[in-house]
C-alpha positions, 0 to 999 in steps of 0.5 A: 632446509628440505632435502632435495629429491633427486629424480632419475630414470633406468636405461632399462625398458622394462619399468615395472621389473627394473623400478624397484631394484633401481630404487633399492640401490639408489637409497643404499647408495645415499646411506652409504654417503653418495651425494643424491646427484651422484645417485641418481646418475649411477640409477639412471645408467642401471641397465637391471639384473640378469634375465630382464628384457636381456638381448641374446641376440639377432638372427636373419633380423628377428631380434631373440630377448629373454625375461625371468617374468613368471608371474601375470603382472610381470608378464603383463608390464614385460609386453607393456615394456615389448610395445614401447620398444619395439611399437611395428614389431610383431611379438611372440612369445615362449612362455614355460609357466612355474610351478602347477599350482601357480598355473592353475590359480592363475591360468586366466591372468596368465592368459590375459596377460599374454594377450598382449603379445601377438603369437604365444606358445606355452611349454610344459611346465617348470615344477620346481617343488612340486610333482606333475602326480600332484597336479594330474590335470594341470599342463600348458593347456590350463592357460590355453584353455583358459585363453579362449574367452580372452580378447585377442586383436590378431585372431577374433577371440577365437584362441589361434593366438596361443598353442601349447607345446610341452616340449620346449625344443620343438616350440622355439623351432616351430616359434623359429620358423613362423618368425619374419625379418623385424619380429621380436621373440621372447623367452619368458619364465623362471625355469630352464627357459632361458636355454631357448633363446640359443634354440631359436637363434640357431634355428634362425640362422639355419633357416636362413642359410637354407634359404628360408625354405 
């Protein structure tokens, strides 16, 4: 007799980034002798690993999410995911690249990538290994320039869509202040990205208690 497939779905909107870890656990739950239902039940409710499509929180009605995306591919199927989720929000992004030479191997990708989103700043660079001495002529202006030959719905191809802004704290307060009730921002990277998320929040919340002026 065939043994059964037993089909199931993440509760996590990022398909690309969760499949994976939920299909590793779903097969080691089976080998540790879980029935296949009882498998595929537990996979459905996985809601993914720290740092993918994680909420941090809203402010002012801008809803604030980080992502460990650091790679065009993750980047690209994380905005596929951002669509899907929020589909009449606008979605802006602060993306801080990882490592030099990714940045200048993949500064086209990274561009069309991030072509999906509607508003992008790019920090300065997370280099982790490697030595900025190394890579003198490689910044966040490598994607930016590389972005001005991208397709962009917003801004007729003519690049307005993307800036960069090497120090991180000032891009989340200036992606904070261009933020409007109902738009989505991402905080997109492998380094200390993630950090911002609480910047922008804050700067949302002061914004607001200003009076938005």
């Amino acid at each position: 007799m065939a043994t059964p497939i037993w089909r199931c779905r993440s509760a996590s909107p990022s398909r690309h980034a969760q499949r994976a870890q939920r299909d590793r656990g779903h097969l080691a739950a089976m080998l540790l002798g879980v029935t296949p239902e009882a498998a595929a039940q537990a996979a459905s409710t996985f809601l993914g690993a720290s740092r993918r499509f994680q909420v941090r929180g809203e402010e002012n009605g801008v809803t604030v999410v980080d992502d460990y995306a650091h790679h065009p591919t993750e980047i690209s199927a994380l905005l596929d995911a951002a669509r899907r989720r929020y589909p009449r929000s606008v979605i802006r992004v602060l993306f801080q690249p990882h490592l030099f030479s990714r940045t200048r191997m993949f500064a086209h990708e990274f561009a069309e990538a991030l072509s999906k989103a509607d508003d992008v700043i790019v920090t300065g660079i997370f280099p982790a290994r490697e030595l900025q001495r190394d890579f003198p002529d490689v910044s966040a202006m490598t994607i930016v320039d590389a972005a001005q030959d991208v397709p962009h719905a917003s801004a007729q191809g003519d690049g307005t869509w993307i800036r960069a802004v090497d120090d991180m704290q000032v891009a989340a307060q200036m992606l904070a202040m261009r933020c409007r009730p109902t738009d989505v921002v991402f905080t997109v990277g492998a380094g200390d990205i993630t950090a911002m998320g609480a910047v922008i929040l804050h700067a949302l919340g002061a914004r607001h208690n200003l009076g938005d002026r």
